[in-house]
C-alpha positions as a Markdown table, in Angstrom:
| # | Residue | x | y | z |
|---|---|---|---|---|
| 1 | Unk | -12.7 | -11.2 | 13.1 |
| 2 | Unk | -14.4 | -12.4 | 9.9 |
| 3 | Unk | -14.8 | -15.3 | 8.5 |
| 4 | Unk | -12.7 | -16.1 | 4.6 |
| 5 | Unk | -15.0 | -16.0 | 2.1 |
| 6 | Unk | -16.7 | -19.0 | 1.1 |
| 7 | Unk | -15.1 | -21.2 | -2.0 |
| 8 | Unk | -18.3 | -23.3 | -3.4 |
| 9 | Unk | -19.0 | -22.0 | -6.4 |
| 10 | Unk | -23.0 | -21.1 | -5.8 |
| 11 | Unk | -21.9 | -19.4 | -2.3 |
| 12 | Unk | -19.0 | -17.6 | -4.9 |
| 13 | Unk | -21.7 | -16.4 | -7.2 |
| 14 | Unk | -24.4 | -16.0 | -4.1 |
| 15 | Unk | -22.1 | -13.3 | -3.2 |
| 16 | Unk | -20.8 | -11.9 | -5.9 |
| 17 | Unk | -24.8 | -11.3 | -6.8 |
| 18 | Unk | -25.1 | -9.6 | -3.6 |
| 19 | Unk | -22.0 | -7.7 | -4.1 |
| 20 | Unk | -22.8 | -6.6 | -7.5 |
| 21 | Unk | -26.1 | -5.4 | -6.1 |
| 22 | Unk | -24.5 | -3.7 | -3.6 |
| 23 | Unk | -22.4 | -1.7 | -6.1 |
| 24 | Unk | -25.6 | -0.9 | -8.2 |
| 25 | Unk | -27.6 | 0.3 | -5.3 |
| 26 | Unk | -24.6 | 2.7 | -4.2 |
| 27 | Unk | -23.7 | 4.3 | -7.5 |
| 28 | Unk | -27.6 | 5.2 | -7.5 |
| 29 | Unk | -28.2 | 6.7 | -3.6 |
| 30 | Unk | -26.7 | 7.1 | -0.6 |
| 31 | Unk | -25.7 | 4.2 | 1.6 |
| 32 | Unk | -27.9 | 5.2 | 4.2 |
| 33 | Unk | -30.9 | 4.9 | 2.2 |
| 34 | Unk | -29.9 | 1.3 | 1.2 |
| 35 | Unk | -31.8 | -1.4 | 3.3 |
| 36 | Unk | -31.6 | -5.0 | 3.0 |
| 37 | Unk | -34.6 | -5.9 | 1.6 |
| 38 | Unk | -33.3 | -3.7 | -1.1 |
| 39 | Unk | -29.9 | -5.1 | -1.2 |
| 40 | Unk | -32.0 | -9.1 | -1.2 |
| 41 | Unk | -34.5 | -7.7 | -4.5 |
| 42 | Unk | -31.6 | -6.7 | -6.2 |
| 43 | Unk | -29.3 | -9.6 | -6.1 |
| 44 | Unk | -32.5 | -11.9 | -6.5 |
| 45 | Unk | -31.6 | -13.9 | -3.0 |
| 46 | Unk | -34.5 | -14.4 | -0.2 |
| 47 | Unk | -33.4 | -12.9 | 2.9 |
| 48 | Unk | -32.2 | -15.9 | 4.7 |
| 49 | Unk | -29.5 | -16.0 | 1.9 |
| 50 | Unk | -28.3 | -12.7 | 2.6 |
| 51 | Unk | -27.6 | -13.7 | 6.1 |
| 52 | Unk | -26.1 | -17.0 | 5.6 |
| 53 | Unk | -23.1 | -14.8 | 3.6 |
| 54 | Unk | -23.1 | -11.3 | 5.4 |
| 55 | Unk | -24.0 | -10.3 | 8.8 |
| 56 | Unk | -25.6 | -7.0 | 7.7 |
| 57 | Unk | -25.3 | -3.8 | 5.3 |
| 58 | Unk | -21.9 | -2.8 | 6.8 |
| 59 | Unk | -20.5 | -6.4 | 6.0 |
| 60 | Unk | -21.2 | -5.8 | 2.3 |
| 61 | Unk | -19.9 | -2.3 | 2.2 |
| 62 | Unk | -16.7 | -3.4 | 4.2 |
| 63 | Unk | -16.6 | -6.9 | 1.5 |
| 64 | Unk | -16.9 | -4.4 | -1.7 |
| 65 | Unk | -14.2 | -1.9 | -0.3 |
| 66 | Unk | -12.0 | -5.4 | 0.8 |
| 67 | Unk | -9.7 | -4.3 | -2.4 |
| 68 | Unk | -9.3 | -0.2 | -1.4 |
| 69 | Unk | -8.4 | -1.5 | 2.3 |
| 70 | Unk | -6.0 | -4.1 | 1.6 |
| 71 | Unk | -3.9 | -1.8 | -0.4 |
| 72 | Unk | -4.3 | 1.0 | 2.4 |
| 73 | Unk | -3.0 | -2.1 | 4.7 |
| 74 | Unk | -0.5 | -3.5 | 2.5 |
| 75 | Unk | 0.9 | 0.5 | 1.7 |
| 76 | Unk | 1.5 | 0.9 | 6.1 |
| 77 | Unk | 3.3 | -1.9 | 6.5 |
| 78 | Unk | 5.5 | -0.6 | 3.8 |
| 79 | Unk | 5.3 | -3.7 | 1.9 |
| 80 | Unk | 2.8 | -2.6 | -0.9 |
| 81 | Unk | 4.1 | -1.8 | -4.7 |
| 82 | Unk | 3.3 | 1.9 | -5.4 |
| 83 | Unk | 1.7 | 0.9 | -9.1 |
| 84 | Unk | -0.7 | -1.4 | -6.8 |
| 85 | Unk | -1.3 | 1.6 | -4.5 |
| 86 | Unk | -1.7 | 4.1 | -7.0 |
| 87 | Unk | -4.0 | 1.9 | -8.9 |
| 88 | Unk | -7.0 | 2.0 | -5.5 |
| 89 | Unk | -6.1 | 5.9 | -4.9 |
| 90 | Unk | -6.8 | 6.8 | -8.3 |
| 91 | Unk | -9.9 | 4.4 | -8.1 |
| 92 | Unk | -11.1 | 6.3 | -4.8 |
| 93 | Unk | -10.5 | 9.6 | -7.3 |
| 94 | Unk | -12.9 | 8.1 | -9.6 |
| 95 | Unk | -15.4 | 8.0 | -7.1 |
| 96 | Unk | -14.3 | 10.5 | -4.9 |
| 97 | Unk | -18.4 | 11.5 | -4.5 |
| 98 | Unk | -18.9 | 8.1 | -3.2 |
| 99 | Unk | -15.7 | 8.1 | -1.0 |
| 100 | Unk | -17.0 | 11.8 | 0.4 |
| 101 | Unk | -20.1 | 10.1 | 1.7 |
| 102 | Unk | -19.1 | 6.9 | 2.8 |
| 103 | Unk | -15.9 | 8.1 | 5.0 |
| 104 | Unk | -17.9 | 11.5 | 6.1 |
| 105 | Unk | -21.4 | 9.7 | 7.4 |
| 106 | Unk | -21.6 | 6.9 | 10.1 |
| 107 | Unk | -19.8 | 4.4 | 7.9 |
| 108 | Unk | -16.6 | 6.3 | 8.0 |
| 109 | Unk | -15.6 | 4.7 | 11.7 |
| 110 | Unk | -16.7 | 1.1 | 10.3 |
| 111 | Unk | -14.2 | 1.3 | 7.5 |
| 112 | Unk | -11.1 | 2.8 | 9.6 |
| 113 | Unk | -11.9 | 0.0 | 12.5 |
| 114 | Unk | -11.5 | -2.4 | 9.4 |
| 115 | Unk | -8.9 | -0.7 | 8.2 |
| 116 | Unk | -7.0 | -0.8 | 11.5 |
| 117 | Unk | -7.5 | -4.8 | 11.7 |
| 118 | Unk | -6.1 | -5.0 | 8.1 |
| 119 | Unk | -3.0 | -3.3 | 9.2 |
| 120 | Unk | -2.5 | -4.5 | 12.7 |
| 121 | Unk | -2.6 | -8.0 | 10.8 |
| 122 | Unk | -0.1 | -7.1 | 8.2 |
| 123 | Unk | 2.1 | -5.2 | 10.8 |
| 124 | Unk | 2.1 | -8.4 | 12.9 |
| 125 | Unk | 3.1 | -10.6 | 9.9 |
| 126 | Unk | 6.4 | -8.6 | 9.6 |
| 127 | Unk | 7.1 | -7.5 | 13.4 |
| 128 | Unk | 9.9 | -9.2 | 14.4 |
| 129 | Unk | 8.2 | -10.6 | 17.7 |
| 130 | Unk | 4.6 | -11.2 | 15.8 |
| 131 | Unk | 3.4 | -8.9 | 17.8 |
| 132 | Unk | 1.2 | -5.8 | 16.7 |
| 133 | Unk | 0.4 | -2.7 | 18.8 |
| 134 | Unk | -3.6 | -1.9 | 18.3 |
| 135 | Unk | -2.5 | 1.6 | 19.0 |
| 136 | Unk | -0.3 | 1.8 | 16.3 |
| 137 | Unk | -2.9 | 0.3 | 13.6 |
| 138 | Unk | -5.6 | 2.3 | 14.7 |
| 139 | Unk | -3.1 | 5.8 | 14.5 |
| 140 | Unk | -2.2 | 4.6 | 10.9 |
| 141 | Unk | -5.7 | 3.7 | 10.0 |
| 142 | Unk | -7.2 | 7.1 | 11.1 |
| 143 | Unk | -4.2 | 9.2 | 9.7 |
| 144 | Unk | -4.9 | 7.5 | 6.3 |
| 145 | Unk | -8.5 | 8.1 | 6.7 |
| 146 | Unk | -7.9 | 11.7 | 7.6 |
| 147 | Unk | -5.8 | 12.1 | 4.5 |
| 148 | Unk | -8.4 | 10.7 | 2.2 |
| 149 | Unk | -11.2 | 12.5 | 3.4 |
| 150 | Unk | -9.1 | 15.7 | 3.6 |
| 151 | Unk | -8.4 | 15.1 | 0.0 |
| 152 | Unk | -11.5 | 13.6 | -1.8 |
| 153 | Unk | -13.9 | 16.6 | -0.1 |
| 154 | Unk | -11.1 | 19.1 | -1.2 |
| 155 | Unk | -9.9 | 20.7 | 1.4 |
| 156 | Unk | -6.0 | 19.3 | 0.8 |
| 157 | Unk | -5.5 | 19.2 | -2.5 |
| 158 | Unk | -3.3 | 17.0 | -4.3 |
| 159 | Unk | -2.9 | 15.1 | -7.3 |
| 160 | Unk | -2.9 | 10.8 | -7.1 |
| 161 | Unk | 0.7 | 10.7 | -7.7 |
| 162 | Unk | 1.1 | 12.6 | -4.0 |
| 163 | Unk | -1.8 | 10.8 | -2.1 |
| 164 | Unk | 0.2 | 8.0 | -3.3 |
| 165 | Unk | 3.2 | 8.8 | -1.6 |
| 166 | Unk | 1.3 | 9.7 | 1.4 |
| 167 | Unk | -0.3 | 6.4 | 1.9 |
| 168 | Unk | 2.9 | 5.2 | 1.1 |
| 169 | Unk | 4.7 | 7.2 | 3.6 |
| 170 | Unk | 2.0 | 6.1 | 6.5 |
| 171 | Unk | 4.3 | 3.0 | 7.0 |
| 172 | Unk | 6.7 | 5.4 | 8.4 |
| 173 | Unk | 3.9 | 5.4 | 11.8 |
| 174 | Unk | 4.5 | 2.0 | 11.8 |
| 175 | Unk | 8.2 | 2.2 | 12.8 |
């Protein structure tokens, strides 16, 4: 499990530097050719720094994509607004390029393993018996992954409005 972000101000803008270096470094290459002493340059922070606020390169990419997943999440427990939900599918359509790489190279399990947590916590808040079934998160998790990649590398095609729906409908697993 992770830890909650940090709420002194200098750790807020620590990682917010990181974050925003992150962001910069990704919308310029691939992920994979992203290494920390990069990722440290960028933001400005010595190494130790880095480490004192993320374990590695896939706790950045996994703290930047925190917004995408917890509307995924929120949308399979059937508890998200579809405005809110539409709002991170159209973002993903933005940057569909950037989604294509990140869920089809050796990222793509590290965000539907987070993914999975996220919902099997949000399933568990609203299970009658507070009780979450791994199996169930992980099956929504990868069926919303599959849907994504399917549909930001083309081979479903669909407009926002229906990948909405379908991230939507997702809580229907959940049952």
């Amino acid at each position: 499990m992770r830890a909650p972000p940090p709420t002194d101000p200098r750790a807020l803008r620590t990682r917010k530097a990181i974050l925003d270096a992150f962001t910069g470094l990704v919308n310029e290459r691939r992920y994979e050719t992203i290494r920390i002493a990069d990722l440290v340059a960028a933001a400005g922070v010595g190494r130790a720094t880095f480490y004192e606020h993320f374990r590695g390169k896939s706790d950045v990419l996994l703290s930047a994509m925190e917004p995408v997943l917890l509307a995924l999440s929120t949308a399979a427990s059937g508890r998200a607004a579809r405005s809110y939900v539409k709002a991170m599918v159209s973002h993903l359509w933005d940057r569909r390029s950037l989604g294509r790489t990140i869920l089809n190279s050796a990222t793509g399990p590290i965000v539907q393993r987070r993914l999975a947590e996220m919902i099997g916590s949000h399933l568990e808040r609203v299970s009658r018996a507070g009780v979450a079934s791994s199996i169930r998160a992980t099956g929504i998790a990868a069926a919303q992954i599959a849907m994504l990649r399917s549909w930001l590398t083309g081979e479903a095609s669909g407009t926002v409005d229906e990948m909405t729906d379908r991230m939507i409908d997702c809580a229907m697993l959940a049952g």
